[in-house]
Phi, psi and omega in degrees: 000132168307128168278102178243170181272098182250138165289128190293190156119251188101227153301179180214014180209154148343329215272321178301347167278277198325315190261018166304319178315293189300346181310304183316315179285010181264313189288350182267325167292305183317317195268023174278297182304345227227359177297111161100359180288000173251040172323305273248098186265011160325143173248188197259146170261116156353134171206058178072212177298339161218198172261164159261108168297317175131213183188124189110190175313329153318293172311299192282006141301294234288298162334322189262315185303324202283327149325295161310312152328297225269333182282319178257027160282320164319313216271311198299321171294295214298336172300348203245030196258161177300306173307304149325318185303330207229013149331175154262201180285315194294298178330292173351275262255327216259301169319302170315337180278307205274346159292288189338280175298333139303338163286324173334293158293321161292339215247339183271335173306281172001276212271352167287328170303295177095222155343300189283315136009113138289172192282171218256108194285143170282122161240177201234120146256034199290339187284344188248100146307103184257065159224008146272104189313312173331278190314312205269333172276293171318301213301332187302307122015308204273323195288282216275305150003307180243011169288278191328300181292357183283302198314307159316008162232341185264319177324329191280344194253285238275092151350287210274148206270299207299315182309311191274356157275296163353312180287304190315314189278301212288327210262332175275350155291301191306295196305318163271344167296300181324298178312303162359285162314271171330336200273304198308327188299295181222086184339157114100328172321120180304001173309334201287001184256354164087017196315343190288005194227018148222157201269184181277013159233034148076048155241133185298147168301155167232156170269168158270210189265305153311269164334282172324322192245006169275309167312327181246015163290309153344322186237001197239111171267341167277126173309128186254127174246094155289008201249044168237015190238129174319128199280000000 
């Protein structure tokens, strides 16, 4: 994982908790559509030791879901970490919100799936120190970072209209989570806009299926069988 010199401090005003806050009711509302949408009592078919996302729309929920996991077992470790111990009160607040809203989103996968769920994935952070401000800030950087470009690469495959507004509303919380982070790294720096992940005609990168989850592999110890999601 990439090393940087992060800078202390962080905001200095409200707006950035706020509207972290306000992210949550878009993913709460959204997910009024998506009720009852696991009819479907197929169950996901067994695969050893790890899962299969699947194929259709289904899959790439599955894709997401799996994602969503992996962010809010991070958050969730960084609340019980040294650095959160000894954060500022803003930091807390800002971490504790972007725990929120990742659970949030595994828990909405979760239950639009249904049946249909891969299984709750092992994951290894051994590489990330939380008892480093340093260490907990990339990762978080690297996490929502590719959290954007997985959602941004996958929306062009997803059929169903309700699923692609759903992506749509989760990807612009992910997409403030990133700024979020980034702000925290180098406080008042035009970094929060990422240049390095968008071109010049002010559009974000996107991954395959592939990429992503080769990158999160690293940190994802159950084996992921995608090759049932477009290539």
């Amino acid at each position: 994982m990439k090393n940087e010199m992060i800078k202390p401090g962080g905001a200095k005003n409200a707006n950035r908790r706020d509207f972290l806050r306000k992210s949550t009711l878009s993913v709460a509302t959204a997910g009024l559509l998506l009720v009852g949408c696991n009819d479907d009592e197929d169950m996901m078919p067994p695969m050893g030791d790890g899962v299969n996302l699947g194929s259709g729309d289904f899959g790439i929920l599955n894709y997401a879901y799996a994602l969503e996991q992996l962010e809010a077992a991070f958050y969730a470790a960084v609340l019980q970490g040294g650095y959160f111990a000894n954060a500022s009160a803003e930091e807390k607040t800002i971490m504790g919100d972007l725990e929120k809203h990742e659970r949030a989103h595994r828990e909405f996968f979760k239950a639009a799936l249904g049946s249909m769920a891969i299984a709750d994935l092992e994951v290894d952070f051994s590489s990330i120190d939380f008892n480093s401000r340093n260490s907990v800030l990339s990762a978080a950087k690297t996490f929502e970072d590719l959290g954007v470009a997985a959602y941004n690469g996958a929306g062009q495959f997803i059929e169903s209209s309700d699923y692609l507004l759903i992506a749509g509303k989760i990807v612009s919380v992910e997409a403030r989570h990133a700024a979020a982070i980034r702000d925290l790294i180098n406080p008042g720096s035009a970094d929060f806009a990422g240049d390095d992940l968008i071109d010049a005609n002010g559009l974000e990168r996107t991954l395959t299926f592939s990429e992503v989850l080769t990158a999160a592999s690293t940190f994802v110890k159950t084996p992921i069988d995608f090759s049932q999601l477009p290539s």
